[in-house]
C-alpha positions in Angstrom: 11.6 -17.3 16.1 14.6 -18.5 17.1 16.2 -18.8 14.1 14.8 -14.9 13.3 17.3 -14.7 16.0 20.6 -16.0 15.3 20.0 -14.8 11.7 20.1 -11.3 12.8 23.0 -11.6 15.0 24.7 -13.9 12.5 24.5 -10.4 10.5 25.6 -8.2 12.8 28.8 -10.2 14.0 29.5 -10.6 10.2 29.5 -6.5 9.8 33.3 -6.0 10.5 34.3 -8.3 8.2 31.7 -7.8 5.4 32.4 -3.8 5.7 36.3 -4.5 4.8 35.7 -6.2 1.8 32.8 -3.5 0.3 34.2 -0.3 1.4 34.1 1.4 -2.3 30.7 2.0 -3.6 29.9 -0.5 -6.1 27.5 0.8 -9.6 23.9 0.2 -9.3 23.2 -0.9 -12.7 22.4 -4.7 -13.0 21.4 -4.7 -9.0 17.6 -6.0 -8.0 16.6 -4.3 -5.4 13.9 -6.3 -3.1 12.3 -4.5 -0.2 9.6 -5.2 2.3 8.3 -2.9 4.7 5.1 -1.6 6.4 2.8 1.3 5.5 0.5 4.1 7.2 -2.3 5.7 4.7 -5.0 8.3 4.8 -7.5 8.9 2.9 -9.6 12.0 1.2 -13.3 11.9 2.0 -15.8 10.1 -1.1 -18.8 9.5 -3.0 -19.7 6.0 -3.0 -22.3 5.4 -5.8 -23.8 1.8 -4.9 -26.4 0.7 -8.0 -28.1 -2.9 -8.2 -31.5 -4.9 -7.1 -33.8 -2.8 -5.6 -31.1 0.3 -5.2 -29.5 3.3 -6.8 -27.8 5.7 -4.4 -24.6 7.7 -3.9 -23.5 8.7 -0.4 -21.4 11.7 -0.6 -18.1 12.9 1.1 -17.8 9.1 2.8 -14.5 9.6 5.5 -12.4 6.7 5.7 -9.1 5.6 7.8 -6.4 3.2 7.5 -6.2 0.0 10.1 -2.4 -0.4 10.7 -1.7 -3.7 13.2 -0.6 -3.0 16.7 3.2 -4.1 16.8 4.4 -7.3 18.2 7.2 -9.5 16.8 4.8 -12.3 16.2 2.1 -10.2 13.8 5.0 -8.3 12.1 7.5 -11.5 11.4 5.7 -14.7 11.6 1.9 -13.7 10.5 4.0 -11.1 8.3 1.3 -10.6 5.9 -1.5 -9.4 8.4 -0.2 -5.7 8.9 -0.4 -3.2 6.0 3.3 -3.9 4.3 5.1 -3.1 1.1 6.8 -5.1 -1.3 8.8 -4.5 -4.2 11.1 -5.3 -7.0 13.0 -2.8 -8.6 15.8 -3.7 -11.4 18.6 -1.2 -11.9 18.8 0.0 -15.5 21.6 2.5 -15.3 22.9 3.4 -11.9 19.9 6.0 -11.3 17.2 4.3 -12.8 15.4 1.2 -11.9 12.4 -0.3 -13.4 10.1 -1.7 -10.3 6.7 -4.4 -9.6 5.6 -3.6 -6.2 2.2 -4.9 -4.2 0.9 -1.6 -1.8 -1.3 -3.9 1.1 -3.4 -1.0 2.5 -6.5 -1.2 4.7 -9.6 0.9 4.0 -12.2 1.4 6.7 -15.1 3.3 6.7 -16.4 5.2 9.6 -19.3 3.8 10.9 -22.1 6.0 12.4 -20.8 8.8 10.7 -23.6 11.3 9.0 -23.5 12.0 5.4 -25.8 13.0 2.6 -27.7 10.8 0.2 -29.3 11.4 -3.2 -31.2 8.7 -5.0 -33.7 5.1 -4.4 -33.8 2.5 -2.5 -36.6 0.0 -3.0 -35.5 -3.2 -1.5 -39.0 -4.0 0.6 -36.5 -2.2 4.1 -37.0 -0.2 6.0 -34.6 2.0 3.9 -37.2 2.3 0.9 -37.5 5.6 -0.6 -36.4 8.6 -3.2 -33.8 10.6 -1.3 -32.4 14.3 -2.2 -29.7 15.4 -0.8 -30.9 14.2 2.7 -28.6 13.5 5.8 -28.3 9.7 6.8 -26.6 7.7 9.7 -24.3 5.2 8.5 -25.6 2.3 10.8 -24.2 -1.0 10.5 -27.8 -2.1 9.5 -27.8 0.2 6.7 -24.2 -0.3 5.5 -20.7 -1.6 6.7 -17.6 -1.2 3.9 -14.6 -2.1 4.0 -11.4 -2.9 2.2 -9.4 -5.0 4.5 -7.8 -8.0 3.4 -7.0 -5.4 1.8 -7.2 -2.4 -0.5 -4.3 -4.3 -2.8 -2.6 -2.0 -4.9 0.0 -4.1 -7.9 1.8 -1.9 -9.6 4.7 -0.8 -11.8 6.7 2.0 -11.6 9.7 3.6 -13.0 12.5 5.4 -10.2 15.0 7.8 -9.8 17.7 6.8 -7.6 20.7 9.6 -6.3 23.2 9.6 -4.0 23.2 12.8 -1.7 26.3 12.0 0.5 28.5 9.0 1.1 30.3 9.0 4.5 32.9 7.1 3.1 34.4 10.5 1.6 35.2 11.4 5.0 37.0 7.8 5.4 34.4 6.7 7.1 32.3 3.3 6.9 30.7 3.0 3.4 27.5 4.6 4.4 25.8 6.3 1.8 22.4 8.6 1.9 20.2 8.5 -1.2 17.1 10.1 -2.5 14.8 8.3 -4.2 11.7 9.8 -6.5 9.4 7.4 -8.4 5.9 7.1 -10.0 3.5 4.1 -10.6 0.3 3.0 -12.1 -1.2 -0.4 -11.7 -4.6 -2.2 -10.4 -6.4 -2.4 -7.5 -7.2 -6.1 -6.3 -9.1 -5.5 -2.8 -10.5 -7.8 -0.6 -13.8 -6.2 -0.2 -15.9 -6.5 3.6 -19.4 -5.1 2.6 -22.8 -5.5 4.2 -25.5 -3.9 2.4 -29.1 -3.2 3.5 -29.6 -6.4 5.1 -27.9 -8.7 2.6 -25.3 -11.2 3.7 -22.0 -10.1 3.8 -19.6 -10.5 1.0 -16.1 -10.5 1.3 -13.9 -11.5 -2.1 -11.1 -10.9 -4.0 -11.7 -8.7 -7.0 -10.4 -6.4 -9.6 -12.3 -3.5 -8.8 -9.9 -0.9 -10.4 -6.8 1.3 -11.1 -4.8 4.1 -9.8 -1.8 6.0 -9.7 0.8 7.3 -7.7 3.9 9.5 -7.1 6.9 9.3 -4.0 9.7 10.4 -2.7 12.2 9.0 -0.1 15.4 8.8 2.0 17.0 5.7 1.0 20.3 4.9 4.1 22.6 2.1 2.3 25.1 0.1 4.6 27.8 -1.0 2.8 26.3 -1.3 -0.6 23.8 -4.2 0.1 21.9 -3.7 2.5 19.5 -0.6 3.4 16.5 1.5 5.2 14.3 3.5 3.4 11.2 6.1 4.6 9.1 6.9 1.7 6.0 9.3 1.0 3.8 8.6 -1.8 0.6 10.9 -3.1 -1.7 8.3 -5.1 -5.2 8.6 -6.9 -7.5 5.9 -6.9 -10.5 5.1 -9.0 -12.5 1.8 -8.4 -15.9 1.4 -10.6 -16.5 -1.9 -10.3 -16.2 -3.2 -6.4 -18.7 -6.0 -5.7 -21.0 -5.5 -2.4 -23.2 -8.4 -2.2 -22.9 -12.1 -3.4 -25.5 -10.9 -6.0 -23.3 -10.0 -9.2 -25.5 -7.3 -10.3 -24.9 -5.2 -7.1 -21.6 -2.9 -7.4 -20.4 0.2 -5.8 -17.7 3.0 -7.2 -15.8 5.4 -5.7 -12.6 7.6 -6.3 -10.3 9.0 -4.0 -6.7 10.6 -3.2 -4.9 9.3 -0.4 -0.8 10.0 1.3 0.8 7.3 2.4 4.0 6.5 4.7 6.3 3.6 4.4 9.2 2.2 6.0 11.0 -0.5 4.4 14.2 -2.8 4.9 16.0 -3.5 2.0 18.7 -5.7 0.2 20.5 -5.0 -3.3 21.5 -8.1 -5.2 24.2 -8.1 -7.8 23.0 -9.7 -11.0 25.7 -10.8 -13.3 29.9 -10.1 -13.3 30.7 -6.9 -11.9 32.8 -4.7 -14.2 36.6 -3.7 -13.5 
């Protein structure tokens, strides 16, 4: 932690300096761009259609919340990947376009206890056996507990629009400049799935369970070309047909659903190659 410390400092006392050498914007193109950051998400409501041994079912309009980490320097910078956080890549192809991989770690909890409608069987030898239509059902932690929380991984790729609204340097100022940023992705979902279904033992594995999409927008604050801060919002669809819910193979769920998400990042921008004259 300690060296967390100086490191930061080291930076700061450094600014002066740094600022008097890279006071005229430098071009974008060639620059990686590598951020990390945290994220807030919530979630529409969803059928869950779970089909295996003994069961056929679909709970309807399932609500669901995010799980963000209570702050503290040691879960945010030590045990840095516990919270839900962002990380991405994004390589400048012109100076407002950047090609990006990126790894969304969102949490996905249902609501336990809550009431929802079921339609279908269950004949498992429980004391959950029979046809339902459209009947009302408690979502006890006997009956069912889901969860993605290790987490709901989204790995993506995304193309990016990258403008600068103002630069304070005009006004011969520092060379702080304010950016908007506008993007869309498409990639996998690799969640870490916490399920315990009608008695079964609890399974909780890594899987491919699916794919989705997403849009954002953000405010992208640059200090002095290289370094920045970023608040992004991002609309994204997800469809997952193939999320695993017991050990037994053969039992699966699905489930679609929108969700908005907030994230605030830090950010560095790394000149790759010679600059040009």
């Amino acid at each position: 932690m300690k060296n967390l410390f100086f490191f930061v400092i080291l930076i700061f006392v450094s600014f002066p300096n740094f600022a008097q050498h890279n006071s005229s914007k430098l071009p974008k193109k060639g620059t990686l761009s590598v951020t990390w950051g945290w994220n807030w998400s919530a979630y529409t409501p969803s059928d869950i259609h779970f089909k295996g041994e003994g069961h056929d079912f679909t709970i309807r309009d399932v609500k669901a919340s995010d799980r963000p980490s209570t702050f503290d320097m040691n879960t945010y910078f030590v045990h840095f990947t516990t919270p839900q956080y962002n990380f991405k890549l994004a390589y400048f192809l012109t100076d407002n376009w950047n090609f990006s991989f990126g790894v969304d770690h969102m949490k996905y909890v249902m609501t336990q206890d809550q009431y929802v409608t079921i339609d279908g069987t269950i004949n498992t030898g429980g004391p959950y056996d029979g046809q339902y239509n459209s009947e009302t059902i408690q979502l006890t932690s006997d009956f069912l507990t889901f969860e993605h929380t290790d987490g709901l991984n989204y790995l993506y790729l995304g193309v990016n629009r990258f403008d600068e609204l103002f630069n304070f340097e005009k006004i011969n100022f520092a060379n702080i400049a304010i950016n908007l940023t506008e993007g869309v992705s498409g990639g996998v979902y690799y969640p870490k799935t916490n399920s315990k279904l009608l008695g079964n033992d609890r399974f909780d594995e890594f899987r491919v369970s699916g794919f989705g999409f997403d849009a954002n927008i953000g405010l992208n604050i640059t200090f002095f070309n290289y370094f920045f801060i970023e608040g992004d919002l991002k609309g994204g669809y997800v469809n997952m047909p193939n999320v695993y819910t017991t050990p037994n193979p053969s039992d699966r769920a699905d489930q679609t659903f929108f969700y908005t998400q907030y994230n605030f990042v830090l950010g560095a921008n790394i000149p790759l190659g010679k600059k040009e004259s």
